[in-house]
Structure formats: C-alpha cells, structure tokens
C-alpha positions as CSV (number, residue, x, y, z in Angstrom):
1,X,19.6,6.7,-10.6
2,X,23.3,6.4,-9.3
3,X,25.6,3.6,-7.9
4,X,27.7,2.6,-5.3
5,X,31.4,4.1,-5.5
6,X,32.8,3.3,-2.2
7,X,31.7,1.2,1.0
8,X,33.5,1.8,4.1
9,X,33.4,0.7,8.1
10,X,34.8,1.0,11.3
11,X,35.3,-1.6,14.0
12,X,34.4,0.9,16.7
13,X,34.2,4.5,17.5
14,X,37.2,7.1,16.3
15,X,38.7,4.2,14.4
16,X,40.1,4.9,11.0
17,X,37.2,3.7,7.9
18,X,38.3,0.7,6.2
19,X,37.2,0.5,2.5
20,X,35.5,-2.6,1.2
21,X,34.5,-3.7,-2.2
22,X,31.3,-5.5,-0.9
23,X,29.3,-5.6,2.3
24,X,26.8,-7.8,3.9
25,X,23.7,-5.6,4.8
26,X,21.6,-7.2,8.1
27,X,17.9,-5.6,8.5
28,X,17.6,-4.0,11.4
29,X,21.0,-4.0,12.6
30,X,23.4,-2.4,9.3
31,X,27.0,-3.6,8.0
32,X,28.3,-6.6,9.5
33,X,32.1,-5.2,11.1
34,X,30.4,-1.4,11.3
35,X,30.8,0.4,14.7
36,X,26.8,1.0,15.1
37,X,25.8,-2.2,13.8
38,X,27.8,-3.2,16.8
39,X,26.8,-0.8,19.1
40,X,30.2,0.2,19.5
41,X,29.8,4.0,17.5
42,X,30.1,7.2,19.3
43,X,26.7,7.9,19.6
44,X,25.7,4.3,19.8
45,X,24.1,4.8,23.4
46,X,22.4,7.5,22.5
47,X,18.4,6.6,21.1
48,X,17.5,7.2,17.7
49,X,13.6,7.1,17.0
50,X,12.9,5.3,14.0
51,X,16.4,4.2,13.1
52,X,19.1,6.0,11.0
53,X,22.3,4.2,12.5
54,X,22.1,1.2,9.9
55,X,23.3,2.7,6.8
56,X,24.7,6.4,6.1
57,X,25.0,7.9,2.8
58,X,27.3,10.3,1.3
59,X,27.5,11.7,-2.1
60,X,30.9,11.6,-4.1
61,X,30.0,15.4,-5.6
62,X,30.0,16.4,-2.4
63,X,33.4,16.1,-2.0
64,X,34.3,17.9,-5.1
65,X,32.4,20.5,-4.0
66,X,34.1,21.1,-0.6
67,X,37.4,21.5,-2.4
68,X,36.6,23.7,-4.6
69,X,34.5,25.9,-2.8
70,X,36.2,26.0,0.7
71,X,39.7,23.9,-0.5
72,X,39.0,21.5,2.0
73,X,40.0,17.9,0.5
74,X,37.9,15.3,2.3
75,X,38.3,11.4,1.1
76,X,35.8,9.0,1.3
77,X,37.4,7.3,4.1
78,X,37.1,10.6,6.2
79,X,33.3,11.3,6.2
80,X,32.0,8.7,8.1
81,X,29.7,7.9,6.4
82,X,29.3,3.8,5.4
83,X,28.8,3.9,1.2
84,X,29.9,6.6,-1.1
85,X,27.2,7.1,-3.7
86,X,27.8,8.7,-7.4
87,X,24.8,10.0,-9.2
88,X,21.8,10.3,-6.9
89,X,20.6,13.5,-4.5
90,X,20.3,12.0,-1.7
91,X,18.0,14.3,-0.4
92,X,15.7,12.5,-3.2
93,X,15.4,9.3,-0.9
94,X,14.3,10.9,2.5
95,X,10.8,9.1,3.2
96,X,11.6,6.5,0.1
97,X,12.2,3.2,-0.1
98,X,15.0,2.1,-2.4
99,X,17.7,-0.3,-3.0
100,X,21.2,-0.2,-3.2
101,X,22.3,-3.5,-4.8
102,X,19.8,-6.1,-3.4
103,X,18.9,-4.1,0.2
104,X,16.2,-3.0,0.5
105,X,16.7,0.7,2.2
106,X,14.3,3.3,4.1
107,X,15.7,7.3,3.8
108,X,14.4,8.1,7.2
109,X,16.9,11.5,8.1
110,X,19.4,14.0,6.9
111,X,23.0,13.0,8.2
112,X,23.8,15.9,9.8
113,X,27.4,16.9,10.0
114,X,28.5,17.4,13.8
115,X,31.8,18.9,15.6
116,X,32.9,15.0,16.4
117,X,33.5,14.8,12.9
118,X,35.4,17.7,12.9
119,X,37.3,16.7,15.6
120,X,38.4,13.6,13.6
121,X,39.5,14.8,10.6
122,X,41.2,18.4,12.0
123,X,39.5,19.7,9.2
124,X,36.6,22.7,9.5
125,X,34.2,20.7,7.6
126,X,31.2,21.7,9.9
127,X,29.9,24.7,8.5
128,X,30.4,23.7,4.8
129,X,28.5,20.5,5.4
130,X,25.2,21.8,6.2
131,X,22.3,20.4,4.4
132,X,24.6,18.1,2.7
133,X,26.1,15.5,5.2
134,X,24.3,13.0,4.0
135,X,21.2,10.7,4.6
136,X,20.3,7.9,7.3
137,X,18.6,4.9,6.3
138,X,17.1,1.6,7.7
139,X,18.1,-1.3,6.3
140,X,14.7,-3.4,5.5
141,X,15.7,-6.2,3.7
142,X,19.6,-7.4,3.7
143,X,21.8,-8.6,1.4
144,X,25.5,-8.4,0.0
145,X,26.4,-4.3,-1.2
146,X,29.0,-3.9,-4.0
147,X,31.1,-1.1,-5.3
148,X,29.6,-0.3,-8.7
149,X,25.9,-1.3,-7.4
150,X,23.0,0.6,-8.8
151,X,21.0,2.8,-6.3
152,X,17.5,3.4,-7.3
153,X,13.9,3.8,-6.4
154,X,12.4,0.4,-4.8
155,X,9.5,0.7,-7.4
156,X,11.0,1.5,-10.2
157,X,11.9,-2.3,-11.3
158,X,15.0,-2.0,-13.3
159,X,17.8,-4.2,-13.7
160,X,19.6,-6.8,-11.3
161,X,21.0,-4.3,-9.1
162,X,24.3,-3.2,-11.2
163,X,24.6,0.5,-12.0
164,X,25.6,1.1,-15.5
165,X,29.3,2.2,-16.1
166,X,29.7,6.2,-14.7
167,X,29.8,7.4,-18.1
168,X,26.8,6.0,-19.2
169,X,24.7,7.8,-16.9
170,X,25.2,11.3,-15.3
171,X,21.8,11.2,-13.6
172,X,21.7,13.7,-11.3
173,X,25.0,15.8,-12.0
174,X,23.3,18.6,-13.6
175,X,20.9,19.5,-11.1
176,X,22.2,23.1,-9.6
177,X,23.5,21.4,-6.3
178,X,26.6,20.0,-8.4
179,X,26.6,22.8,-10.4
C-alpha cells in the first residue's frame, strides 16, 4: 500500500517536531516522548470519544500539493502530524484496521486542520487543508515504527512489515487526488 517516510514528535504543546528514524508505539497511549501520549498536547484536556490522539497521519503528496497549488511550502516537521506516509490515501484507512510496521492501527477520524496550526507555522494553511489534514488512529497493538515501514491493510498478510523501495511501488499516486 505505502510506507513510512517520516516520524516525528514533540515533548509538549507548541514545541518544535523532532524527527526520528524509529518510534516505539504503546496501545492505548501513542508515541513514547509525543505531547498527547503524555497528555501534555494542546488539546490534550479536551475529550475525544473513541480515541484519535494516539497516532496522526499525514500524506507526503500532500505537501507537494500545497506548493504547487497555493505556494505554500510546508515540511514534515510543520504539520503536526506524528508519521509522514508515502503512497497510501489515507482517507482509505478511516474505519480500517491496518499496520504501519508491526502496530497494529484503527483509522477512527479525519485530522482536521485547525487555526492553532496555523498559528504555528504563520503560514495560511487552513483553508487549503480541508479534507486532507490527515487521519487519527488508535494504536491497538504496539511496537517499534520505522522510517521506510510498509503501511497496509491488517488483512492483507503481506511481508514483515518493510515497504518496498519508493520506486518500486507508486500505489496510490495516480488516483486524481495527486493528480
């Protein structure tokens, strides 16, 4: 389906997103040394039925896209949002089980894009955003993320978990979203 391209966290609310090139995923709770895994995010006292504060998704195309339809450059370190995926609509895993790696993830809810994000990176990224911020996910089983992990469908049985290199497969880019 796609793989891992980035994994990022923050120690605590409005700090800058470190990048990491692995993670250890804890069910229930999210990335050991994330913000909202230690209640510490900016909308960490605020309750979220059914979970979505564990893991948050963002596609890599997305970013592409903002710069070359609006000419806003966003990094991966500035959307918030913990792994970087390459490869996979997102949008494909709401109400899915899959895995990224060896965790075993739930798609439970859009990421929405709100003005605090805005606010941090002093770029308008609100409006361009919509209906592709990302997805929130439960983390049901844990284990250790990697960059270059394979993101797929918890039933389709493939592989150890390792993506194949990015030239090798291009599922996903041709759908009309990237185009």
């Amino acid at each position: 389906m796609g793989w891992v391209e980035a994994i990022h966290v923050a120690i605590s609310a409005g700090q800058p997103m470190r990048a990491l090139e692995q993670a250890e995923a804890v069910a229930g709770q999210g990335i050991v040394g994330d913000r909202y895994a230690a209640g510490r995010g900016y909308y960490s006292g605020r309750a979220m039925p059914g979970g979505g504060r564990e893991l948050t998704l963002f596609e890599a195309e997305v970013l592409g896209l903002l710069a070359d339809e609006h000419g806003i450059q966003l990094s991966a370190d500035e959307h918030r949002r913990n792994i970087t995926t390459r490869g996979v609509r997102l949008d494909d895993l709401m109400g899915r089980q899959f895995r990224v790696g060896p965790v075993l993830c739930e798609g439970v809810r859009p990421c929405t894009p709100c003005d605090y994000l805005e606010t941090l990176t002093a770029k308008p990224v609100l409006r361009p955003l919509t209906d592709r911020g990302g997805l929130r996910a439960r983390v049901l089983e844990g284990g250790t993320i990697r960059r270059g992990d394979a993101i797929r469908l918890a039933t389709d049985g493939h592989g150890n978990g390792h993506a194949p290199a990015p030239e090798q497969d291009n599922a996903g880019l041709s759908s009309p979203r990237y185009a």
